[in-house]
C-alpha positions in Angstrom: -36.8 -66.2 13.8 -41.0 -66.3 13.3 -42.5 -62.8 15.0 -45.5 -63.4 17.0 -47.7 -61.6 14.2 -46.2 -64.8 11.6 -46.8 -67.2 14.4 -50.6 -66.6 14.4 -51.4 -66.3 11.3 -49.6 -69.5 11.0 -51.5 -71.1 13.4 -54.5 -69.4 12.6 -54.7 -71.5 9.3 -53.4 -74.8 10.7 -54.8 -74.8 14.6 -58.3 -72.3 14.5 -58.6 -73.3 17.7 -55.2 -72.4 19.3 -54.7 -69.9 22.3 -51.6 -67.8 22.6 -51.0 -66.7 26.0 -48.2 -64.6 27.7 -46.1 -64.9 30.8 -48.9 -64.3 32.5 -51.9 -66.1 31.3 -53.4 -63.4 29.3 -54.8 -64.3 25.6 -52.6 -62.8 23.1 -54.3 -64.1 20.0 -57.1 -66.4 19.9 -58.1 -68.6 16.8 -61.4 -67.7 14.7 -63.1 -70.9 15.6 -62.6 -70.4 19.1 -63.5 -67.1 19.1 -66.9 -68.2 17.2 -67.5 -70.5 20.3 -68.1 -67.4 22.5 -69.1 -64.4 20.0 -70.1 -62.0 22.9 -66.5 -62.2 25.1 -63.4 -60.9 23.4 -61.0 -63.7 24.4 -57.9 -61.5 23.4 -57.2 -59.6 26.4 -58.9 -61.8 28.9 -57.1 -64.7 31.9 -56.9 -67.7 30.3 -58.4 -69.2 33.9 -61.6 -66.7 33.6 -62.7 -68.3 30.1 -61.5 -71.6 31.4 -62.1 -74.2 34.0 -58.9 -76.7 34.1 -60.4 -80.3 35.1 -57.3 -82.1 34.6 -54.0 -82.3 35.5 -56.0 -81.4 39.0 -52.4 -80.6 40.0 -52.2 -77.9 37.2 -54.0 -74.4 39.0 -51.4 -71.3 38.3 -50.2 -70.3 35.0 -46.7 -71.1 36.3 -48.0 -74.9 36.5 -49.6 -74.6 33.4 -46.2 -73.1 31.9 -44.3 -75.8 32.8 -46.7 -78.9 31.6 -45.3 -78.7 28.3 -46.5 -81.7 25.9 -49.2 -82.4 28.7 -52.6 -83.4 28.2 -55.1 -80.6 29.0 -59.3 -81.6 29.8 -60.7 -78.3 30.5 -64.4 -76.6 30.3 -65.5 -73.0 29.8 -66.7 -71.2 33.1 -69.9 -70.2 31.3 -72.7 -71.5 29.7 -72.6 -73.9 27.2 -69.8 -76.0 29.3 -68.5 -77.4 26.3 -65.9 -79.8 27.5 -62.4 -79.2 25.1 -58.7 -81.2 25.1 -56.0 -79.2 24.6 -51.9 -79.6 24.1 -49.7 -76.8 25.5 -45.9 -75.9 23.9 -44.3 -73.2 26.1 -42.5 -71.0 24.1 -39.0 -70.1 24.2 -37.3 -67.8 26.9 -40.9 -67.5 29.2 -42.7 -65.3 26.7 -46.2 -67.5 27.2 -47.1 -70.7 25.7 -49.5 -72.0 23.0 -52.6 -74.2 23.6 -54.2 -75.9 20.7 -58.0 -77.1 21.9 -59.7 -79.7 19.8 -63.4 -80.8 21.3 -62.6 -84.5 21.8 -66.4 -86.6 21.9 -68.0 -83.4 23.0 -67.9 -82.9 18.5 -71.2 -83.5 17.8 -72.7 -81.3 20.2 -70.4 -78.4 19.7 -71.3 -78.8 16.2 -75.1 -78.9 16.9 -74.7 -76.0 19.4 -72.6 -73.4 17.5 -73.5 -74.2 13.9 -70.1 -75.3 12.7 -68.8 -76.1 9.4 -66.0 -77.4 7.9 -64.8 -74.5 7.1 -64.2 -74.0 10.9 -62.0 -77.3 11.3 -58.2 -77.4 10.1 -58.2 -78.8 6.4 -56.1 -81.9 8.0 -58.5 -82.5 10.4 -60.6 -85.9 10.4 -63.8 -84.3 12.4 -65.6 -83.6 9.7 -65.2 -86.5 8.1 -65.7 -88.2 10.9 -69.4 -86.4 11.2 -70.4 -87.4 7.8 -69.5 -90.7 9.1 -71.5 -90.3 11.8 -74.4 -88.8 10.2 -74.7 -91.7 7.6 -74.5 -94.1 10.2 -77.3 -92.1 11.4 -79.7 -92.0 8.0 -79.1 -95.7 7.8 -80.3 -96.2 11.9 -83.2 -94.5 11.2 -84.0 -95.6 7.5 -83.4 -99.3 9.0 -85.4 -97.8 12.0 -88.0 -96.6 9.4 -88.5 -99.9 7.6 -88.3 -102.4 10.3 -91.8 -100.8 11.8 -93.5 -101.2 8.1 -91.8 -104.5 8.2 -93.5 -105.1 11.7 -96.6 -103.1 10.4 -96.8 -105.4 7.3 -96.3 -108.3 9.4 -99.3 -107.2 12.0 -102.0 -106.1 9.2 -101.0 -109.8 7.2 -101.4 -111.2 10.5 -104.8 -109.9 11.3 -106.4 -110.1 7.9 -104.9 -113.8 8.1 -107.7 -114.2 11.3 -110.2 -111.9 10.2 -113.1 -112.3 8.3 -113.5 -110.1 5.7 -116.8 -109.6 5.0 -118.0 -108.8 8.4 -114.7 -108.3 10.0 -115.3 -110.3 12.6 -112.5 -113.2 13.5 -112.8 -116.3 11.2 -112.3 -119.5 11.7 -108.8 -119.6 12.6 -109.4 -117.2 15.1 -111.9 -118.9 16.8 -109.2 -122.1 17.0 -106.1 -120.0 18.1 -108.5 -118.5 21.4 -110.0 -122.4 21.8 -106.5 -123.4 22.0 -105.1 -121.2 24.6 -108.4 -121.5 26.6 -108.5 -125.3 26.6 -104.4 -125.4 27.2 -104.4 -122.6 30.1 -107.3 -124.4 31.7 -110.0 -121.4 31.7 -112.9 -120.9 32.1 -115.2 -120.2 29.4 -118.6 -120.4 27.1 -119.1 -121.1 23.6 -121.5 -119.8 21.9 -123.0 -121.4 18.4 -125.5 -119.0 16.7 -127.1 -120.1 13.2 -129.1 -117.8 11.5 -132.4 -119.1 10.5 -133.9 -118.4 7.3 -131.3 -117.0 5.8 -130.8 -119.2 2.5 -134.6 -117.9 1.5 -132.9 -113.9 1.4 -130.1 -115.3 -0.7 -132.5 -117.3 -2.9 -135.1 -114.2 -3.0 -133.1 -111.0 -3.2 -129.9 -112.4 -4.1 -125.9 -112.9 -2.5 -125.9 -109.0 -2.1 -129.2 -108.9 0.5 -127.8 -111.6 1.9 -123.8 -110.1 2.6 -125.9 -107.2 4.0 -128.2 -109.7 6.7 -124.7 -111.1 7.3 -123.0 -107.7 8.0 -125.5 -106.5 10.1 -125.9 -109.9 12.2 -122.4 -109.3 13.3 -122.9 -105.6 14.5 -125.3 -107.0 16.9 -123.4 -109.9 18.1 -120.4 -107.2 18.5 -122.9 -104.9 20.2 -124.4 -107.5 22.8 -121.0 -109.1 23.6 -118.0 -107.8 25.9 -115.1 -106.2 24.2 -112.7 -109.2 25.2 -115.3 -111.8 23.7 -114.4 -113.3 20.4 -117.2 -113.1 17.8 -116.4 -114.9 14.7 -117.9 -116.2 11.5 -117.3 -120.3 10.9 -119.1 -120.6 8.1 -121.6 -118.9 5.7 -124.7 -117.9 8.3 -122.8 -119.3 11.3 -121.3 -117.9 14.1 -119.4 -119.0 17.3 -119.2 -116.5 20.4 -116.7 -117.1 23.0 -117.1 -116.1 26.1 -113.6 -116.0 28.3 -114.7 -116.3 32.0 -118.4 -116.6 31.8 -119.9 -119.5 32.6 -123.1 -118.2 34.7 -126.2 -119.8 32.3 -128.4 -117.5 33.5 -126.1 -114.4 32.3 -125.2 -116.5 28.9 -129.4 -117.3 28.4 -129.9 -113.2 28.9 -127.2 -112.5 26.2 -128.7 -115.0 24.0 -132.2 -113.9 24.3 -131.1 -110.2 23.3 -129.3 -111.4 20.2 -132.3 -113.4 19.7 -135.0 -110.7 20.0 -132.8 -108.1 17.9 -131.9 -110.6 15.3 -136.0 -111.1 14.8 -136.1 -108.1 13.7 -137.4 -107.5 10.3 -134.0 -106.0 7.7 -134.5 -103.4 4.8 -132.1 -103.8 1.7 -132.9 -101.1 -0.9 -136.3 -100.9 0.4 -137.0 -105.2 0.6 -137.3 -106.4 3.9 -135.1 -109.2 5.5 -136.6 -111.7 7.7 -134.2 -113.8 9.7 -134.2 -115.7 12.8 -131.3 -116.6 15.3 -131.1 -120.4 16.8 -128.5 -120.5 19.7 -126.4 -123.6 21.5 -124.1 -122.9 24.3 -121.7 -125.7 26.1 -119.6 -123.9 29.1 -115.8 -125.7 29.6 -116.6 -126.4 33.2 -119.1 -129.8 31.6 -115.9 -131.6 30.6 -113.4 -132.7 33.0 -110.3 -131.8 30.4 -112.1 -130.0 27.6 -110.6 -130.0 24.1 -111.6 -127.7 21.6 -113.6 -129.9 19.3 -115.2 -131.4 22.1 -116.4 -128.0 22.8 -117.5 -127.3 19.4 -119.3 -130.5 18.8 -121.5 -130.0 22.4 -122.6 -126.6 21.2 -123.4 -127.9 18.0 -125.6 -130.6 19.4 -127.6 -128.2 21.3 -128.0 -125.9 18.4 -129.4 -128.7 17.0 -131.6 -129.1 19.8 -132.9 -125.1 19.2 -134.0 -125.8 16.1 -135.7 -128.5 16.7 -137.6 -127.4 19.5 -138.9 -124.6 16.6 -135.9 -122.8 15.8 -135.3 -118.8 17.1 -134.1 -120.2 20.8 -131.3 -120.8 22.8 -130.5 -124.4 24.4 -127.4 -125.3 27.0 -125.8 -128.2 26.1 -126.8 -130.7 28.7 -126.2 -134.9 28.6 -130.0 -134.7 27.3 -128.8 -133.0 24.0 -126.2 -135.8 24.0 -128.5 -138.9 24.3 -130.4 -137.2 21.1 -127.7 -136.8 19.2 
């Protein structure tokens, strides 16, 4: 017949999380992973019900309950901190002489793992919770690395997307801007102003100091349009010295004739390009949504180009409103 000494180093190597208790509840031998769960407490010697809180059976409370549960399901907790929750199986042993509980951790792995720095070498060789951890953790790495590449997928997606409506020699919006917020404007119903700017004079600074005085006129027209105009107004370049300004939920003139006038006045002002001066001039037509009945986009486009028009000839470096007069000269 196996000794008690045989019996746990037996189990030692096949359960290192066993208990062996006696009659009485009192820890006999303990296993070493176990006994690395709480380094400071010598668990030989000590009540089984002082290291541990039984949570179910709830009818199991006294070691004489406990002695007789045998095959039963055990769901218990230590009393102290970290409660790590544990299953155990209990086998009484022959003729009273105590019982033995082997404890596995159930779920509760991965943080007992994280919390008291476990290996394998701390499992049983037959047991799958290592295994299962790797499985875990690789199912982690591919979480995050799918995790990972789906925002630089979504990143990629957004930077395509906005150089798709920017334009990218002022970086303003382009053209295709400009229609995507006429769109939702004229198909939610607001309220709003569109703004036609041309710069005047400009073909005589490509033609005089060439395309890289003029990229520079163009560059710095748009800081000023950005400058004078709300953050939520779109500012975009339509073509090579034009520029459309939209204006969501401003349709007072005389606000729209005072933002014009100061993109006007600093526009006037004279350029310097490796030490040549820039003289350009801004002409400016404005049609407001509310002067249609249903507007449509081009509808809008094609009133503020007629009174651009009209700016330009009333002697160019002013801002008109498009009114039916602009129309009956068209």
């Amino acid at each position: 017949m196996m000794n008690t000494q045989d019996l746990a180093r037996l189990l030692e190597t096949l359960c290192p999380m066993f208990l062996l208790i006696d009659e009485k509840g009192d820890i006999r031998q303990a296993g070493p992973t176990l006994q690395k769960l709480r380094p400071n407490i010598p668990l030989v010697g000590s009540s089984f019900l002082d290291i541990f809180e039984l949570i179910r059976p709830r009818t199991v409370t006294t070691i004489p309950a406990l002695m007789s549960m045998a095959g039963a399901k055990l769901h218990l907790k230590f009393h102290d901190e970290p409660r790590t929750a544990l299953k155990g199986l209990a086998a009484p042993l022959q003729h009273g002489e105590g019982a033995v509980i082997n404890l596995s951790f159930g779920i509760s792995i991965l943080d007992a793992v994280r919390d008291y720095a476990l290996t394998s070498a701390d499992f049983s060789g037959t047991d799958l919770a290592i295994e299962l951890l790797y499985l875990v953790e690789a199912k982690s790495a591919a979480m995050e690395a799918s995790r990972s590449l789906n925002l630089r997928l979504q990143g990629a997606m957004l930077a395509a997307e906005e150089k798709a409506y920017t334009d990218t020699l002022t970086g303003l919006k382009n053209r295709r801007a400009m229609d995507h917020m006429l769109g939702h404007l004229t198909f939610s119903n607001s309220n709003f102003a569109l703004m036609h700017l041309d710069l005047d004079f400009f073909k005589s600074v490509n033609d005089r100091l060439g395309h890289a005085a003029g990229d520079f006129v163009l560059q710095q027209a748009a800081r000023i349009m950005v400058e004078e105009t709300r953050g939520d107004d779109t500012v975009a370049r339509v073509g090579g010295d034009e520029f459309v300004i939209i204006f969501k939920g401003l349709i007072r003139e005389e606000t729209l004739a005072s933002i014009a006038e100061r993109l006007i006045l600093r526009l006037n002002e004279p350029m310097t390009f490796q030490q040549q001066t820039c003289h350009v001039s801004a002409s400016i037509g404005t049609a407001l949504s509310t002067q249609f009945r249903a507007p449509e986009a081009e509808e809008l486009l094609h009133a503020a180009d007629l009174a651009l028009y009209q700016a330009k000839r009333d002697g160019r470096s002013c801002h008109r409103l498009y009114s039916t007069l602009s129309k009956a000269q068209q």
